[in-house]
N, CA, C and O atoms as a DFTB+ gen file, in Angstrom:
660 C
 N C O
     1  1      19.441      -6.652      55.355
     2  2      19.459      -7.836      54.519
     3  2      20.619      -8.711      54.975
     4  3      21.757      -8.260      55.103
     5  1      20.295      -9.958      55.213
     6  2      21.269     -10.887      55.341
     7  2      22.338     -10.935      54.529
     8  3      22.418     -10.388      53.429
     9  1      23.528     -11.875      55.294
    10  2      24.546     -11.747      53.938
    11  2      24.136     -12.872      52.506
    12  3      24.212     -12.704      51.288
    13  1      23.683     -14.052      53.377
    14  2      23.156     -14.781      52.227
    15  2      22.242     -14.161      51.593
    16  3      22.749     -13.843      50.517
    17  1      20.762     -13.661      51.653
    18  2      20.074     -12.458      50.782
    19  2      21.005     -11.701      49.451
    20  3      20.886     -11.640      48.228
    21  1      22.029     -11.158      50.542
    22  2      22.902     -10.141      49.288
    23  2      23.500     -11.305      48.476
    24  3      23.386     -11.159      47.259
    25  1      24.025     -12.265      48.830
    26  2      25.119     -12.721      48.103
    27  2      23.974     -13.292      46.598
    28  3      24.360     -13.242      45.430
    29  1      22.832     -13.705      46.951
    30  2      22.098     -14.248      46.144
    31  2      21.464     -13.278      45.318
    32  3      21.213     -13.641      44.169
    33  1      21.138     -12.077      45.669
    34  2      21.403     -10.584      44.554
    35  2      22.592     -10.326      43.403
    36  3      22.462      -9.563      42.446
    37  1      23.982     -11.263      43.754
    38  2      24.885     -11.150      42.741
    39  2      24.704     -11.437      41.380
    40  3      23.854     -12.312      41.217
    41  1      25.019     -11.167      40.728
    42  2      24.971     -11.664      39.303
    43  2      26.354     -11.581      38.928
    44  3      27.021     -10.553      39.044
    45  1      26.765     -12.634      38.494
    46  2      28.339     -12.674      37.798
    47  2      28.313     -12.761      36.470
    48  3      27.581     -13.463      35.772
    49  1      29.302     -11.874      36.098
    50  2      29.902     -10.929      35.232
    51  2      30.985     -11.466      34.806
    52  3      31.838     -11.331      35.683
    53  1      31.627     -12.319      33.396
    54  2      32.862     -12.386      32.981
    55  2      33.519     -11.408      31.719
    56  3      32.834     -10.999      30.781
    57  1      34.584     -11.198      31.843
    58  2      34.852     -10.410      30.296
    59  2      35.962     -10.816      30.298
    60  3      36.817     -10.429      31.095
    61  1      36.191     -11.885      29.174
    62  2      37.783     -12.934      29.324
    63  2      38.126     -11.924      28.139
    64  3      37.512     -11.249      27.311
    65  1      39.706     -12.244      28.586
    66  2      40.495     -10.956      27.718
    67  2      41.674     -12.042      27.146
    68  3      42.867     -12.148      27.433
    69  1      40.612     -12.970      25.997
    70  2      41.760     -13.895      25.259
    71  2      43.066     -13.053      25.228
    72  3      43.452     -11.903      25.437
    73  1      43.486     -14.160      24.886
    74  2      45.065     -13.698      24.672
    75  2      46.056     -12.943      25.731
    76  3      47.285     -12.915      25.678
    77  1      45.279     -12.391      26.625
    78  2      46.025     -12.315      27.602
    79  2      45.731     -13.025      28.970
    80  3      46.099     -12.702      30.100
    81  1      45.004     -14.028      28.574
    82  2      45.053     -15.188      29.709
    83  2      44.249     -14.942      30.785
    84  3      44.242     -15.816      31.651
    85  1      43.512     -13.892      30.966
    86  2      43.412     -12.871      32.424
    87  2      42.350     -12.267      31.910
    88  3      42.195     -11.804      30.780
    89  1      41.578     -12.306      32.884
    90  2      40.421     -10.928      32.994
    91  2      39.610     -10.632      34.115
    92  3      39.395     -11.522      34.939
    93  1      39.134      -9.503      34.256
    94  2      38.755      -9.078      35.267
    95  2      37.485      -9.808      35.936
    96  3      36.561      -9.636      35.141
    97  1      37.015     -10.570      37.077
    98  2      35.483     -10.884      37.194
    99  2      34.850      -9.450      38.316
   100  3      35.333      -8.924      39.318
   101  1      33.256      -9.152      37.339
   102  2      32.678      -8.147      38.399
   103  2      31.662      -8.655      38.824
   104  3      31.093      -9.434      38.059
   105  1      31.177      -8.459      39.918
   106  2      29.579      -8.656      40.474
   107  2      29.133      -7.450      40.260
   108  3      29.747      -6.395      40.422
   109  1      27.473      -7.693      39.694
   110  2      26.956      -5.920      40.142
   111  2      26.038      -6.405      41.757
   112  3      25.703      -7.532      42.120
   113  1      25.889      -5.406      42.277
   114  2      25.107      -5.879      43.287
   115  2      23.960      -4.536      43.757
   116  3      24.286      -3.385      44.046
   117  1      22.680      -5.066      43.721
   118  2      21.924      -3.758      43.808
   119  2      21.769      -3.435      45.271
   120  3      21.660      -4.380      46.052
   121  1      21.743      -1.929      45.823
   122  2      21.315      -1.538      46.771
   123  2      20.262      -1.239      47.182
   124  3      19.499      -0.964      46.256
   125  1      19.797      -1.147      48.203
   126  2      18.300      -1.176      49.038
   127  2      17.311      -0.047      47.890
   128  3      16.223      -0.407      47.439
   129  1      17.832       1.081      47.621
   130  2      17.689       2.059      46.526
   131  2      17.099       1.004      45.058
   132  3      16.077       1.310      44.444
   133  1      17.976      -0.260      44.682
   134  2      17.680      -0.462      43.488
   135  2      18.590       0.041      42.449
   136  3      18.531      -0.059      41.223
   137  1      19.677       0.759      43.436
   138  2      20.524       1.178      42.269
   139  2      21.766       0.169      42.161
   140  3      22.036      -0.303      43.266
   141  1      22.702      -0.351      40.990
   142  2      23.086      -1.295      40.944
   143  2      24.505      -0.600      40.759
   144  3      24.689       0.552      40.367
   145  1      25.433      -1.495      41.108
   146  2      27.188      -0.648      41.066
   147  2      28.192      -2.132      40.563
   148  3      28.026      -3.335      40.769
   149  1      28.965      -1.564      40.031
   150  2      29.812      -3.081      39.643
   151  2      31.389      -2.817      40.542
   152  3      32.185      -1.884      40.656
   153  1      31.250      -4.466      41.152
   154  2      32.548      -4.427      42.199
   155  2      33.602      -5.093      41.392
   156  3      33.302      -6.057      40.688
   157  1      34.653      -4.702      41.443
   158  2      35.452      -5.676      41.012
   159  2      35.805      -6.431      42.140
   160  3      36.086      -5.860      43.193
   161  1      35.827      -8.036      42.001
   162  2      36.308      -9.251      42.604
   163  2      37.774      -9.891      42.377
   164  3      38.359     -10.733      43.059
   165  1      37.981      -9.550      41.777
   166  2      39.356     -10.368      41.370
   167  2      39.877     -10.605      40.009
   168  3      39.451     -10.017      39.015
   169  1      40.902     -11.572      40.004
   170  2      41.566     -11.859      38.226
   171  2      41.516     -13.314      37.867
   172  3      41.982     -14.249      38.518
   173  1      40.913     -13.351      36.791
   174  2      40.644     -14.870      36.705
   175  2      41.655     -15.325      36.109
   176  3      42.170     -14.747      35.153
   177  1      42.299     -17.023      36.864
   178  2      43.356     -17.499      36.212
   179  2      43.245     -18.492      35.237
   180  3      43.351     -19.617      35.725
   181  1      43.097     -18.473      34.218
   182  2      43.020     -19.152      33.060
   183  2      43.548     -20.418      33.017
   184  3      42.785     -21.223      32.484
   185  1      44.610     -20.878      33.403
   186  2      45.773     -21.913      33.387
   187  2      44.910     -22.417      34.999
   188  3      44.669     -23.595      34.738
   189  1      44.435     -22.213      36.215
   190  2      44.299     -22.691      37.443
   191  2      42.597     -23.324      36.738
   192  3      42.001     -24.296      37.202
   193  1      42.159     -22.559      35.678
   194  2      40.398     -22.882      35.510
   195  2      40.870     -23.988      34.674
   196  3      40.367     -25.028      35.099
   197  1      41.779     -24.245      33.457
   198  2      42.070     -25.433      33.458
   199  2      42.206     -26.660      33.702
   200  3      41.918     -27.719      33.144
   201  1      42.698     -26.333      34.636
   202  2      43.334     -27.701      35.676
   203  2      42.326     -27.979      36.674
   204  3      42.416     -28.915      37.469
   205  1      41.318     -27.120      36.625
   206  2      40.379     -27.733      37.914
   207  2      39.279     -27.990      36.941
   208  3      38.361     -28.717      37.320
   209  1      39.237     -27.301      35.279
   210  2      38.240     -28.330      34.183
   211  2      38.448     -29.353      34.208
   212  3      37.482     -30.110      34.296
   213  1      39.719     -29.885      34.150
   214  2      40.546     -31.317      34.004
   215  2      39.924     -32.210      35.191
   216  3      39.577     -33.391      35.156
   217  1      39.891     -31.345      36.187
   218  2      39.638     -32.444      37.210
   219  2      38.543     -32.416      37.756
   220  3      38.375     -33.342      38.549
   221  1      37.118     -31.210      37.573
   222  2      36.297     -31.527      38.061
   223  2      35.389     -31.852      37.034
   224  3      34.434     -32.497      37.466
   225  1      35.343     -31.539      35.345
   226  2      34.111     -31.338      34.445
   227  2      34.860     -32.278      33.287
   228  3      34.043     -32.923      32.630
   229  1      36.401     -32.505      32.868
   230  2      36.745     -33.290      31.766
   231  2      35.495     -34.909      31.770
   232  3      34.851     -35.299      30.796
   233  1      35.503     -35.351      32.761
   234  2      35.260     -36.568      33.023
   235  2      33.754     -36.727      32.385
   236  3      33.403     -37.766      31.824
   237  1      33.069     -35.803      32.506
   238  2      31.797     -35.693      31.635
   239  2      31.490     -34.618      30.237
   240  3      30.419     -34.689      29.636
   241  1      32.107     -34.064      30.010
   242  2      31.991     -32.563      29.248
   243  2      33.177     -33.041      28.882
   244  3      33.330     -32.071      28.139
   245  1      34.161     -33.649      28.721
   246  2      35.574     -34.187      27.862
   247  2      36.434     -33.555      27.666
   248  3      36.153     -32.436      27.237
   249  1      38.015     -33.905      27.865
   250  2      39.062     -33.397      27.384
   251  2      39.138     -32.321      26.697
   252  3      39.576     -31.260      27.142
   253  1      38.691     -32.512      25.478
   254  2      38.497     -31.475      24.964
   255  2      37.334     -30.649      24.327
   256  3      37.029     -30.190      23.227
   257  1      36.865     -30.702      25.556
   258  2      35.403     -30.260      25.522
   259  2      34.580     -30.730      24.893
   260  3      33.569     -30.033      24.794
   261  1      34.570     -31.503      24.481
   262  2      33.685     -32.278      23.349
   263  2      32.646     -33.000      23.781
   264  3      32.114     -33.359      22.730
   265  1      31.910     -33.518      24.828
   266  2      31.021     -33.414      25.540
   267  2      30.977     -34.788      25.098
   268  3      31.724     -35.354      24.300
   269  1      29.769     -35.335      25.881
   270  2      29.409     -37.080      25.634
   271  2      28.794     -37.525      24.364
   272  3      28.012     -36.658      23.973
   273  1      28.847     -38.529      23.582
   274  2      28.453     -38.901      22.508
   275  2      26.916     -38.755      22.867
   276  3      26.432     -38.731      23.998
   277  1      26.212     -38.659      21.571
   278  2      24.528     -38.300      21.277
   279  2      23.767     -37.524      22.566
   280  3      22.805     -37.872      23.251
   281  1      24.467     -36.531      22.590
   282  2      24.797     -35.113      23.846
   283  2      23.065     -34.569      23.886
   284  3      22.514     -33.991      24.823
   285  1      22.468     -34.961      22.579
   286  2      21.287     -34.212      22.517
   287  2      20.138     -35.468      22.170
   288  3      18.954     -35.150      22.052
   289  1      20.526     -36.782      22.029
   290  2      19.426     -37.541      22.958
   291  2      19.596     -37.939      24.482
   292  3      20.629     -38.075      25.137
   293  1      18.292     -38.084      24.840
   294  2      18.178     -38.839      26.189
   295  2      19.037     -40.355      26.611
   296  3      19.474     -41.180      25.809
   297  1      19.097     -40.396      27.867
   298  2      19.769     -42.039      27.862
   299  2      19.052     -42.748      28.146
   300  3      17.865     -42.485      27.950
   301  1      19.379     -43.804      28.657
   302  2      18.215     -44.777      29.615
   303  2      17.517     -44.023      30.787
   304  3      16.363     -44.306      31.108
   305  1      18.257     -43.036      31.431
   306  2      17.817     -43.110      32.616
   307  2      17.152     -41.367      32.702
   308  3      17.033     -40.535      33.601
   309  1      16.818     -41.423      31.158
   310  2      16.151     -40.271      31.123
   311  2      16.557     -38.816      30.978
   312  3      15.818     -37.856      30.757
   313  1      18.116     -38.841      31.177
   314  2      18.613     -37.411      31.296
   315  2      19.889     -37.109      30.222
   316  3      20.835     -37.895      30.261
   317  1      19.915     -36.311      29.543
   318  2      20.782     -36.000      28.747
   319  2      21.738     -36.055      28.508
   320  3      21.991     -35.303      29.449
   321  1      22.872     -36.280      28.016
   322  2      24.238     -36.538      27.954
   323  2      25.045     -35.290      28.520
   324  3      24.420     -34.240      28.663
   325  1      26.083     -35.326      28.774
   326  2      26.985     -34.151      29.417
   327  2      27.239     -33.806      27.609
   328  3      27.710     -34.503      26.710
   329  1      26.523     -32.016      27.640
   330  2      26.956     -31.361      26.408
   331  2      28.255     -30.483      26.512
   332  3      28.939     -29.940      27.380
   333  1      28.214     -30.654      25.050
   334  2      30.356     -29.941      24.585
   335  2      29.792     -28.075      25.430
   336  3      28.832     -27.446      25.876
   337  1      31.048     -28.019      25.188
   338  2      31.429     -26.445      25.819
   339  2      31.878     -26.037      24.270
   340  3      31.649     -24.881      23.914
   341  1      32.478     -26.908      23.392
   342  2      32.975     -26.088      22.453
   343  2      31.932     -25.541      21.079
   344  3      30.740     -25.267      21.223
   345  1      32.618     -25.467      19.872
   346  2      31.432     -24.857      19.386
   347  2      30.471     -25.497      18.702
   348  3      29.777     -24.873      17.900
   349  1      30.342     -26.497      18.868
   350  2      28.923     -27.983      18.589
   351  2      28.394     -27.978      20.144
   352  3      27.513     -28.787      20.437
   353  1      28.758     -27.346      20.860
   354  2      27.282     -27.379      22.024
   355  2      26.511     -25.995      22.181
   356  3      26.636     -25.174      21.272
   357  1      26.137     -25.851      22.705
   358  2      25.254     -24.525      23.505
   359  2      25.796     -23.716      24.897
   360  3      25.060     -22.839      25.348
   361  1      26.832     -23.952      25.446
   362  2      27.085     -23.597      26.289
   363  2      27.043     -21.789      25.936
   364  3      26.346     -20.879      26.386
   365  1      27.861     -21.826      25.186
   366  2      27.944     -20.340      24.788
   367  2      26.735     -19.138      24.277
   368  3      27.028     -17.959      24.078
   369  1      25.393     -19.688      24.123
   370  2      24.559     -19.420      23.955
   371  2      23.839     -18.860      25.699
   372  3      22.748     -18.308      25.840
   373  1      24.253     -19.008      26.175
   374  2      24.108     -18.748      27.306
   375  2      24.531     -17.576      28.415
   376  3      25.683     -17.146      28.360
   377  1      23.919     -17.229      29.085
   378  2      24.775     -15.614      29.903
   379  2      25.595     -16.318      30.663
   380  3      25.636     -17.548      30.664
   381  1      26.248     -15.623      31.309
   382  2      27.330     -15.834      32.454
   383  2      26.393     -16.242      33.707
   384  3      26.491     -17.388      34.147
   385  1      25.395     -15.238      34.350
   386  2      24.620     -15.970      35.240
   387  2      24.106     -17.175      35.444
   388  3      24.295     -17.799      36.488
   389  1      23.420     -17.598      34.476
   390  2      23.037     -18.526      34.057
   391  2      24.012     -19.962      34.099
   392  3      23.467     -21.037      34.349
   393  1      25.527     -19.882      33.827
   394  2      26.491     -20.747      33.320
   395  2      26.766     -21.002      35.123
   396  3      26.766     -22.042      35.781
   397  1      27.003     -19.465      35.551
   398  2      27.513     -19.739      37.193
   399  2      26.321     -20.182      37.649
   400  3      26.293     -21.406      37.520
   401  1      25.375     -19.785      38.096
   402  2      24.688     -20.840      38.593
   403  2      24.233     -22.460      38.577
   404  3      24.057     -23.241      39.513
   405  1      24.087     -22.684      36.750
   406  2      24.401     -23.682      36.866
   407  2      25.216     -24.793      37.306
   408  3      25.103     -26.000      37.520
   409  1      26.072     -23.889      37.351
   410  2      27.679     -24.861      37.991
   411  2      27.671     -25.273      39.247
   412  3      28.206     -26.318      39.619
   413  1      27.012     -24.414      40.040
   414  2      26.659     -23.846      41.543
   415  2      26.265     -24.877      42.510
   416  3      26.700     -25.593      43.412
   417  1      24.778     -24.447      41.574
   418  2      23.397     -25.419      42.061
   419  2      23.331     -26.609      41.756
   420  3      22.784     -27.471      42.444
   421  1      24.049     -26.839      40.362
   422  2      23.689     -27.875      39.511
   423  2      22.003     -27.940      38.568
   424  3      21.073     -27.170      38.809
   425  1      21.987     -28.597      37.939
   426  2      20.748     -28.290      36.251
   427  2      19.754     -28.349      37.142
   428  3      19.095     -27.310      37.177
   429  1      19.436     -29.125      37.819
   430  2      17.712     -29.099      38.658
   431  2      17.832     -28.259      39.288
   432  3      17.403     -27.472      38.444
   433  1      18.117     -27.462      40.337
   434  2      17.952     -26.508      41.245
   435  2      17.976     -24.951      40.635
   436  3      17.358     -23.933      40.945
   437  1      19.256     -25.332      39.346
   438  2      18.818     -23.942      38.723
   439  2      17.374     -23.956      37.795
   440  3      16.570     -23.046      37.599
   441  1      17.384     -25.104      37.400
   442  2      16.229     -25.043      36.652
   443  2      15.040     -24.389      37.527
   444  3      14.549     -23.263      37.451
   445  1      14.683     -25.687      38.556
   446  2      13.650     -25.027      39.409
   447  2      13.529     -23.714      39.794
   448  3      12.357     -23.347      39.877
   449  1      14.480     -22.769      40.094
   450  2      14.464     -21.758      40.808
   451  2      13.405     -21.316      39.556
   452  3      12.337     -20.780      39.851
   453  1      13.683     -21.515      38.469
   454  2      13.205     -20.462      36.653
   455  2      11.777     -21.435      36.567
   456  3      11.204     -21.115      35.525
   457  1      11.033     -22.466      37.265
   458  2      10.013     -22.918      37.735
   459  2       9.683     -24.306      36.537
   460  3       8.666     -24.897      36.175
   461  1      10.871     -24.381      36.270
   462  2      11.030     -25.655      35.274
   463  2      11.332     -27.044      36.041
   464  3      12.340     -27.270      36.712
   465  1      10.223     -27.958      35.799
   466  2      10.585     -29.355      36.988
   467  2      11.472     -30.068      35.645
   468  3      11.022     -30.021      34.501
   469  1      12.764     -30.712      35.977
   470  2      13.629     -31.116      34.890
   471  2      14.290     -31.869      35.788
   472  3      14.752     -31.271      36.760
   473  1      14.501     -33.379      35.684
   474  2      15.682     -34.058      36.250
   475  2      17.083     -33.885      35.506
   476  3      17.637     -34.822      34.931
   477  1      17.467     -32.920      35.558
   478  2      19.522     -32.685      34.499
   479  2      20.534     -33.676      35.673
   480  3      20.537     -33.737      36.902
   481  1      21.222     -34.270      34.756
   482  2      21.906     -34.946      35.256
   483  2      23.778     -33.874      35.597
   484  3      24.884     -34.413      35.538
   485  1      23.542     -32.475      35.895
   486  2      24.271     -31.780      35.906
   487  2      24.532     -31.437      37.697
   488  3      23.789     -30.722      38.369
   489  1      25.716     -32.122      38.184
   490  2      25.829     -32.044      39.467
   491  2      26.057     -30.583      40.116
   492  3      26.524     -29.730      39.361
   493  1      25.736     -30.181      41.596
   494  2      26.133     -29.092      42.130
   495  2      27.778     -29.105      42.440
   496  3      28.322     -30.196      42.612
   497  1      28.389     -28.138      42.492
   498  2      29.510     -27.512      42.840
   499  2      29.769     -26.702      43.362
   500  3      30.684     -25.908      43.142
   501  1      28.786     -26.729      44.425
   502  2      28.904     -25.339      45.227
   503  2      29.729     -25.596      46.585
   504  3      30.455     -24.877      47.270
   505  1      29.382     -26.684      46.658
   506  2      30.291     -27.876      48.298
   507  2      31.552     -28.080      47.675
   508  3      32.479     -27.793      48.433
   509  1      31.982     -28.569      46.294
   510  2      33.388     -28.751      46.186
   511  2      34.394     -27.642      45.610
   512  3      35.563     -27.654      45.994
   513  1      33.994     -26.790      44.791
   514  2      34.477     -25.527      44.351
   515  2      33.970     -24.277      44.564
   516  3      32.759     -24.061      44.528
   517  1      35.082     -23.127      44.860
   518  2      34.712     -22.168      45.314
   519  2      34.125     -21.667      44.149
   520  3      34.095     -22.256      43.069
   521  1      33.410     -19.976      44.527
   522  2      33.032     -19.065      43.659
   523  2      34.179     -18.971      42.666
   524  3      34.167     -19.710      41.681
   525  1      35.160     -18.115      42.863
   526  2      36.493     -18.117      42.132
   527  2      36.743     -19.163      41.292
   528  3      36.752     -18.847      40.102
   529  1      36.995     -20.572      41.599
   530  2      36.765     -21.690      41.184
   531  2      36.281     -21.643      39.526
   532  3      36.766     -21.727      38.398
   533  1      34.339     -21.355      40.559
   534  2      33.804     -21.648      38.763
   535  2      34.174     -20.855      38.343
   536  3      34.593     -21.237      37.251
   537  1      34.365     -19.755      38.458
   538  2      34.734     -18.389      37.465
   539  2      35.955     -18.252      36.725
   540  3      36.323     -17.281      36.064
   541  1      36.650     -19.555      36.956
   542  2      38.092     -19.895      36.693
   543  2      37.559     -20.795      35.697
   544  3      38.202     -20.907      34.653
   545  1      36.726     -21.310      35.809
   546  2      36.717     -23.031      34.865
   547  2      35.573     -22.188      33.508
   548  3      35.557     -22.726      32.401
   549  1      34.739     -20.963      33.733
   550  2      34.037     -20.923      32.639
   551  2      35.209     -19.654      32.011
   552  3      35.355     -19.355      30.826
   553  1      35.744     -19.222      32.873
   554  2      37.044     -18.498      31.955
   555  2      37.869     -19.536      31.376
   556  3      38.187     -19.176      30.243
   557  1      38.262     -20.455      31.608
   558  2      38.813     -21.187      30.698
   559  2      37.905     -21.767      29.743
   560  3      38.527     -21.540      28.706
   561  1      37.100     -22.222      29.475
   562  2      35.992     -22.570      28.373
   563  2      35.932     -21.243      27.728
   564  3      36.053     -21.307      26.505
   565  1      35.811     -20.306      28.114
   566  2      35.344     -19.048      27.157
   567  2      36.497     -18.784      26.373
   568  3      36.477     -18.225      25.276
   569  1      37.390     -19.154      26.899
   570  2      38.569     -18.713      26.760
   571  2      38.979     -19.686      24.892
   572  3      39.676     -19.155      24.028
   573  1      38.479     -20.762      24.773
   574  2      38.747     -21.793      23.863
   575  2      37.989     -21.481      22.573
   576  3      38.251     -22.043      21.509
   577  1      36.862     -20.388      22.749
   578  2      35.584     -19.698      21.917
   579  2      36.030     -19.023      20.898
   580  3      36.778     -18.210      21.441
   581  1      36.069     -18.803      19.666
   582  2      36.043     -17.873      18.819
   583  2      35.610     -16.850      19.405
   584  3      35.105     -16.905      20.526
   585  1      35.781     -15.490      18.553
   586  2      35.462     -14.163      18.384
   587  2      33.734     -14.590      18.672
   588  3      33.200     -14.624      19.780
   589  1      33.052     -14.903      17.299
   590  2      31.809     -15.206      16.846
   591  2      31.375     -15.860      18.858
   592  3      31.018     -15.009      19.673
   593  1      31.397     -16.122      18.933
   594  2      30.888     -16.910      20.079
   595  2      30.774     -16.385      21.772
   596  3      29.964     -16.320      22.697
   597  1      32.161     -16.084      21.437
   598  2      32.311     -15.169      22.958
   599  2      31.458     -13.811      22.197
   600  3      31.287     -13.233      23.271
   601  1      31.093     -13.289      21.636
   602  2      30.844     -11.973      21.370
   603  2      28.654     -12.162      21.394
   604  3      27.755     -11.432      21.808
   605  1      28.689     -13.407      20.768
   606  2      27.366     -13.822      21.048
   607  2      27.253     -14.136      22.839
   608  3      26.587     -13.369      23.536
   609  1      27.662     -14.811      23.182
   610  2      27.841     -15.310      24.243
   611  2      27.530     -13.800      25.687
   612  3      26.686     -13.732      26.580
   613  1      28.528     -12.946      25.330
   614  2      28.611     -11.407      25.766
   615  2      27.146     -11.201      25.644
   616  3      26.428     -11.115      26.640
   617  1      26.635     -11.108      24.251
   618  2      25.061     -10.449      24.366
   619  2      23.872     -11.096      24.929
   620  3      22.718     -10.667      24.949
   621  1      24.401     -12.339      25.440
   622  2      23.173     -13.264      26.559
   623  2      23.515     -12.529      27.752
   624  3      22.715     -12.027      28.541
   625  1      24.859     -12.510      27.818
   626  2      25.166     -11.781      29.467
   627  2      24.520     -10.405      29.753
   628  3      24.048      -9.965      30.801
   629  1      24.662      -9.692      28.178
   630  2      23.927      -8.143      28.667
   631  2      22.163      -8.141      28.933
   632  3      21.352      -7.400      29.488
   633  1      22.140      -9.235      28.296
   634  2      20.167      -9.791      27.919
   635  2      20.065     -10.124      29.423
   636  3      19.066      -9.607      29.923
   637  1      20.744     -10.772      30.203
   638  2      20.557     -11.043      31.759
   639  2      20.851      -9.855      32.844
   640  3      20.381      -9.604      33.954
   641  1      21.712      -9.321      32.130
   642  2      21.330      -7.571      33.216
   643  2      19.868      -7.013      33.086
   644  3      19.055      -6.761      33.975
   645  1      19.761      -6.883      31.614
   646  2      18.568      -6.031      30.963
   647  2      17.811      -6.489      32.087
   648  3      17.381      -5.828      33.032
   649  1      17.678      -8.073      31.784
   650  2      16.098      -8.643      32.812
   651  2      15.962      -8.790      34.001
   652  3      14.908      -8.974      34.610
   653  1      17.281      -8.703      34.513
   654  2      17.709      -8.778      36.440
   655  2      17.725      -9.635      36.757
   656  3      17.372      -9.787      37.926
   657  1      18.229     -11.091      35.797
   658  2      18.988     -12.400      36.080
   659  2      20.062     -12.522      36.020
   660  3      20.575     -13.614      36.266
């Protein structure tokens, strides 16, 4: 298997450890077998996912997360407003796979892959920020979550192992 093949077998894994700023990110990655193992990758920096929210996602998704006014109608040009991260949007309703890819690909490409034709006005980030990167910027959003939320949030992520997304 190619390396791109494997890398696209990853599924990312966050478990932010409020309060202490830090947490571990894992990939599981399955083997030719089908059997799946979790790697640890690294430590996510909370304060660095900040500062690259600030500068790559504030500008649409807002300061303080608060996302674009009437987030959940359409605009003129057909596509949705940039929605909050905090707890008046949906972000958190969502697995971790799902959040990284989106970030990745951007809303159409992830959409499509799941066979949904959708123009999202949600850009890719896969050319300007690394992996680490996003995994820095949705650790800092998770990071801003209540208990209630990150803990919901957790059980989309286990719902995306269950199904092998």
């Amino acid at each position: 298997m190619d390396e791109c093949a494997r890398m696209n077998k990853l599924i990312v894994l966050l478990s932010v450890a409020v309060g202490l700023g830090a947490a571990a990110i894992f990939l599981t990655r399955e083997d030719s077998a089908g059997t799946r193992d979790i790697v640890q990758m690294a430590e996510l920096d909370i304060a660095q996912g900040e500062l690259l929210y600030a500068s790559s996602c504030a500008a649409c998704h807002g300061v303080n997360l608060e996302g674009q006014p009437d987030w959940r109608s359409k605009g003129p040009d057909g596509r949705l407003p940039a929605p909050p991260h905090n707890e008046d949007g949906h972000t958190w309703h969502h697995g971790d796979g799902l959040l990284f890819k989106y970030t990745k690909l951007g809303g159409q490409a992830t959409l499509a892959q799941s066979g949904v034709d959708y123009d999202s006005g949600m850009p890719a980030f896969g050319d300007t920020l690394t992996d680490a990167d996003i995994l820095n910027i949705l650790g800092y959003i998770k990071s801003t979550w209540t208990d209630r939320m990150r803990e919901t949030q957790a059980e989309r992520t286990e719902g995306e192992k269950l199904n092998g997304t």
